[in-house]
C-alpha positions in Angstrom: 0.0 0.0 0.0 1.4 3.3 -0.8 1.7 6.2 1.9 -0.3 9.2 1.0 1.7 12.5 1.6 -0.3 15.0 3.7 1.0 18.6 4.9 1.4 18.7 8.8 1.7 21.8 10.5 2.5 22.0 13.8 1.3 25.5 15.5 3.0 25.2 18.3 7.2 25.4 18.9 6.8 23.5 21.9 8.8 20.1 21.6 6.6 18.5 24.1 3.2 20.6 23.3 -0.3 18.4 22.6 -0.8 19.7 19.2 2.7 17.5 18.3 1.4 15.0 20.3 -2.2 15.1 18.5 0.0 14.3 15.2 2.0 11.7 16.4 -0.9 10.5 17.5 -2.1 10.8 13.8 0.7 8.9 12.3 0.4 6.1 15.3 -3.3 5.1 13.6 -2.6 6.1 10.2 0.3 4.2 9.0 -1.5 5.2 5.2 -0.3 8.3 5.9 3.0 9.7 5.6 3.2 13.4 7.5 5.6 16.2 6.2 6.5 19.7 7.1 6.1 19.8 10.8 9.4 20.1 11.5 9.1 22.6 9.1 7.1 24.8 10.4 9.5 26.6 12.8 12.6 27.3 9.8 10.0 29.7 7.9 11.0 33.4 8.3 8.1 36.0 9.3 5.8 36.8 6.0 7.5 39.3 4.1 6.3 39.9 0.9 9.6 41.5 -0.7 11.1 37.6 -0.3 8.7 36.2 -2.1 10.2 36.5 -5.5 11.8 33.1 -7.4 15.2 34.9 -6.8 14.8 35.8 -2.9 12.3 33.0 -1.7 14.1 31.7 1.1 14.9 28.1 1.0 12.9 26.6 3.8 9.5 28.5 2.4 10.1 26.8 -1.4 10.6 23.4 0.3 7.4 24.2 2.3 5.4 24.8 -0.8 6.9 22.2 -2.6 5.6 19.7 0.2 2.6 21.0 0.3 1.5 20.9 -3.4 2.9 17.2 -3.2 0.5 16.7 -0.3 -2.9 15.3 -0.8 -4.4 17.3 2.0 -3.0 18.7 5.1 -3.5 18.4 8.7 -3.2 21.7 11.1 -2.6 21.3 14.9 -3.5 24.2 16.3 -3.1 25.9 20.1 -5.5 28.9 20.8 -3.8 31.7 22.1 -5.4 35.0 23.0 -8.8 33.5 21.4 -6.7 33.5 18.2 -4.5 30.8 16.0 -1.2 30.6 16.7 1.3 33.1 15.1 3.4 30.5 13.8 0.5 28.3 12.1 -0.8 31.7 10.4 2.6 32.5 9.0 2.9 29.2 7.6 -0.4 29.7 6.0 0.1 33.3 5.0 3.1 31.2 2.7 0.8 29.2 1.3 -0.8 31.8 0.0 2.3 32.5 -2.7 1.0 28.7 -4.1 -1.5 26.5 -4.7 -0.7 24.0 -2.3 -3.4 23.5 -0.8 -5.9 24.3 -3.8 -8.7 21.8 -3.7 -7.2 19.7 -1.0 -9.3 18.6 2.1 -7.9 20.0 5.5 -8.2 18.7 8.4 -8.0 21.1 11.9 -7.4 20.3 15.0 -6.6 21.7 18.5 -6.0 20.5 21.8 -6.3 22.9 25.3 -5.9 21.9 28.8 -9.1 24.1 29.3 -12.3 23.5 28.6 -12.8 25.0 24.9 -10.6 22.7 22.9 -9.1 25.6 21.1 -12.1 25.8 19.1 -12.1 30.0 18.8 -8.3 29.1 17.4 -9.5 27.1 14.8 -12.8 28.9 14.1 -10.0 32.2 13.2 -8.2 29.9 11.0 -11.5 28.9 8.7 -11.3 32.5 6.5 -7.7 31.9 5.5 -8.0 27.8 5.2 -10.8 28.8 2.1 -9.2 31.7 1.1 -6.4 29.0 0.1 -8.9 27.3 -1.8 -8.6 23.9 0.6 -11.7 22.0 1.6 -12.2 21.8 5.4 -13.2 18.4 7.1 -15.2 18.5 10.4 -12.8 20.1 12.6 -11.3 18.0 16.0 -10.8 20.0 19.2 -9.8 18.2 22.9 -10.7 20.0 26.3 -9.0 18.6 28.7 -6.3 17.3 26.7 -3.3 16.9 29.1 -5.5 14.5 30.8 -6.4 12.2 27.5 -3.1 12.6 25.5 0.1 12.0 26.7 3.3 14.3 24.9 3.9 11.1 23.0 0.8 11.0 21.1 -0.5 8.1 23.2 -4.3 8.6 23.5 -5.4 7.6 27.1 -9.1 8.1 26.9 -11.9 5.9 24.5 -14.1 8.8 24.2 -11.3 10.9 22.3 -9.9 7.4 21.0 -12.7 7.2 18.9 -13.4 10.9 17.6 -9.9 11.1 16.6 -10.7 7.5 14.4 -13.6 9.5 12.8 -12.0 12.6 12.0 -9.2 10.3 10.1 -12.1 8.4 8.4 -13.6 11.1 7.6 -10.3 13.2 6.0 -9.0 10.0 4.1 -13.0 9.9 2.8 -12.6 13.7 1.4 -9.1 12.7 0.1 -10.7 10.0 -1.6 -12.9 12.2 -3.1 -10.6 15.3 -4.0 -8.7 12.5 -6.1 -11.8 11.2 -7.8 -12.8 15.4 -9.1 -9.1 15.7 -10.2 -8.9 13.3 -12.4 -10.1 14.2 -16.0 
């Protein structure tokens, strides 16, 4: 079986931070799936549109795109901070935006907070500039309470969020699925 390529991004810098553990938790259950750009993530300099020019594109932003338009969706794992995304997710998207990696591609978001929100007001700031890349958004995935039902290694230790997380990757590899079948001519 081959691997399907799907963008990761990782909001948050922390090494041991839940939304790294939410996708290692991914690639623990999805062995179809083969994540890139995580690591990524934290090499991209701050938007500036005066670099984005073939000649002064900086090196880690053209392998980003590149692995994004190799991608066959992406996955964004998301903290919440100040009822907002993460700076360092939105600059990776705000790279995007120089490509069409993500055109047409579902996208699955997620977020994890030790509080009781999930992150959702995180994610819900992300939604304008997820379509404005033209991607296809999935049901989203937040976790309240998450430092009590995943552990930093992406080991999920409650059924309840065992199973939404299974749906979530049923549901993306269905819209994957289906992205392929409206590409083809």
């Amino acid at each position: 079986m081959e691997r399907m390529t799907v963008l990761a991004i990782c909001g948050s810098l922390r090494q041991d931070s839940l939304h790294r553990a939410l996708l290692t938790a991914v690639e623990r259950r999805s062995p179809q799936l083969r994540l890139v750009g995580a690591d990524l993530v934290r090499d991209l300099p701050l938007l500036d549109p005066d670099l984005d020019t073939p000649d002064r594109l900086p090196s880690a932003v053209r392998e980003f795109r590149l692995l994004a338009e190799s991608a066959r969706g992406g996955i964004i794992s998301s903290p919440e901070y100040v009822h907002a995304a993460s700076g360092v997710t939105k600059n990776a998207l705000d790279w995007l935006a120089g490509s069409t990696g993500l055109y047409g591609k579902p996208v699955l978001l997620m977020s994890a907070s030790p509080g009781q929100t999930g992150g959702i007001r995180g994610l819900a700031a992300l939604v304008p500039t997820v379509l404005a890349l033209d991607a296809v958004l999935v049901d989203p995935l937040t976790v309240s309470r998450a430092s009590a039902r995943i552990r930093p290694d992406g080991e999920v230790v409650e059924a309840g969020l065992d199973r939404r997380l299974d749906i979530a990757l049923e549901q993306f590899a269905q819209a994957i699925d289906v992205a392929g079948l409206v590409a083809r001519p």
